[in-house]
N, C-alpha and C positions, 0 to 999 in steps of 0.2 A: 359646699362641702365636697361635691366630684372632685374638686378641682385638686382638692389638699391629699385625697383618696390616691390621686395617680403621683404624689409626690412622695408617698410613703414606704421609707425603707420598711424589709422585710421585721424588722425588729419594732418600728412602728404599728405596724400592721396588728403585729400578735398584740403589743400593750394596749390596741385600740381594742381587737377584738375580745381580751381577758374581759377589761375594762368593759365592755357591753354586756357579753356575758354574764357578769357577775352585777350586773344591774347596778353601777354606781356611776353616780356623776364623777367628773374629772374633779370637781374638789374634792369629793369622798375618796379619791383613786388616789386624789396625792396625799391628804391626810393620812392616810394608812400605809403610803412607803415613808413620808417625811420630805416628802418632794412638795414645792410650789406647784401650782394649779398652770402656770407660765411654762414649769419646765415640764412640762405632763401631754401639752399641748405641742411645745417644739417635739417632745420625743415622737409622739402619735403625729404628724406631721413631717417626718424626715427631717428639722431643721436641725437637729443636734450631732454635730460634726463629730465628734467622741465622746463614748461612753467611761466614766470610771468605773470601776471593775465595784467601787463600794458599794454607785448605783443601782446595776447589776444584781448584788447583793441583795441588797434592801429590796428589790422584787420578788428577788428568789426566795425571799425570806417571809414576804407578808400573802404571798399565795404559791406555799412550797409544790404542792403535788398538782400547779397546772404551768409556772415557769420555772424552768428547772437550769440553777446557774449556767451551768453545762449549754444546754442550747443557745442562752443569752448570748454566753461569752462569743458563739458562734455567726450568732445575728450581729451581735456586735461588729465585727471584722477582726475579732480578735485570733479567729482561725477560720481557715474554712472548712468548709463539705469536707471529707473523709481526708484533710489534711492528718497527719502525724505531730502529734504533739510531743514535742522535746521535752527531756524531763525537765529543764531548767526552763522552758515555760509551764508547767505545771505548780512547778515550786513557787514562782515568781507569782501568776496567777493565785494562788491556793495563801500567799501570804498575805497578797496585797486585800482580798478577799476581805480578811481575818484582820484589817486594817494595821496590821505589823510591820511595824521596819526591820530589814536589815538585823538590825541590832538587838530588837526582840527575841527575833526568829534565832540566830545567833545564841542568844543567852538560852532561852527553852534548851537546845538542843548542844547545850555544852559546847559548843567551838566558836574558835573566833571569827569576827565580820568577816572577812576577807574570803572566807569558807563559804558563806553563802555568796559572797559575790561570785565567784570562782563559779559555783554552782549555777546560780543566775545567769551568767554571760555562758555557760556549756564548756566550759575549759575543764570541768569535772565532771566526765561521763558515769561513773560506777562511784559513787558516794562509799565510806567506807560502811561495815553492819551498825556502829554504835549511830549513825548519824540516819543510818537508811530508816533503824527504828525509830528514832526522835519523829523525821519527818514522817513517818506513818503516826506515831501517837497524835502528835502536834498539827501537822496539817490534812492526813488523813490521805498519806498519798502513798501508794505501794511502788517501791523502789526496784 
């Protein structure tokens, strides 16, 4: 078990240590995000090369007030340490989240795909007000 300890990304580490904490075996620990007992083990071990943002999710979900998406996505590599988050990673982030495509998000918030793409890739810095409100109702993101 040292051995798998020194191979453990930072994001391992914590799902290991929740996972101790909270007194559950690794079956019990995937039961309750909806994860395999296989992928619970690669995560807690560093062997899992990328994280989806749903998995992420489903952590942050099944023990809200001790992993907190926000940090995940950090552990993840999906930003780092006091990096600046671009609104169009927010967006993109906060949909994929909320398991919505594109065209979801899109429809919620009255404008056409191409608007969130635009948004997504940063080619749209200042969203107009009807859309800045949408994405606050809809993804809960202040514009």
């Amino acid at each position: 078990m040292k051995k798998n300890r020194k191979n453990r990304t930072k994001l391992g580490q914590k799902i290991y240590e929740t996972r101790r904490k909270m007194k559950l075996s690794r079956i019990e620990f995937a039961q309750k995000i909806g994860l395999s007992e296989a992928s619970v083990l690669r995560i807690e071990n560093g062997n899992m090369a990328k994280f989806k943002i749903s998995t992420l999710k489903k952590l942050s979900e099944a023990f809200p007030n001790v992993l907190v998406l926000e940090d995940l996505t950090k552990l993840a590599g999906y930003r780092e340490e006091g990096e600046a988050v671009t609104l169009a990673q927010k967006v993109k982030n906060a949909r994929l989240a909320k398991g919505w495509s594109r065209t979801d998000l899109a429809k919620k918030c009255a404008v056409i795909e191409s608007t969130i793409y635009a948004l997504e890739s940063g080619r749209v810095k200042r969203p107009q007000l009807k859309l800045r409100r949408a994405l606050k109702k809809y993804l809960g993101i202040d514009v």
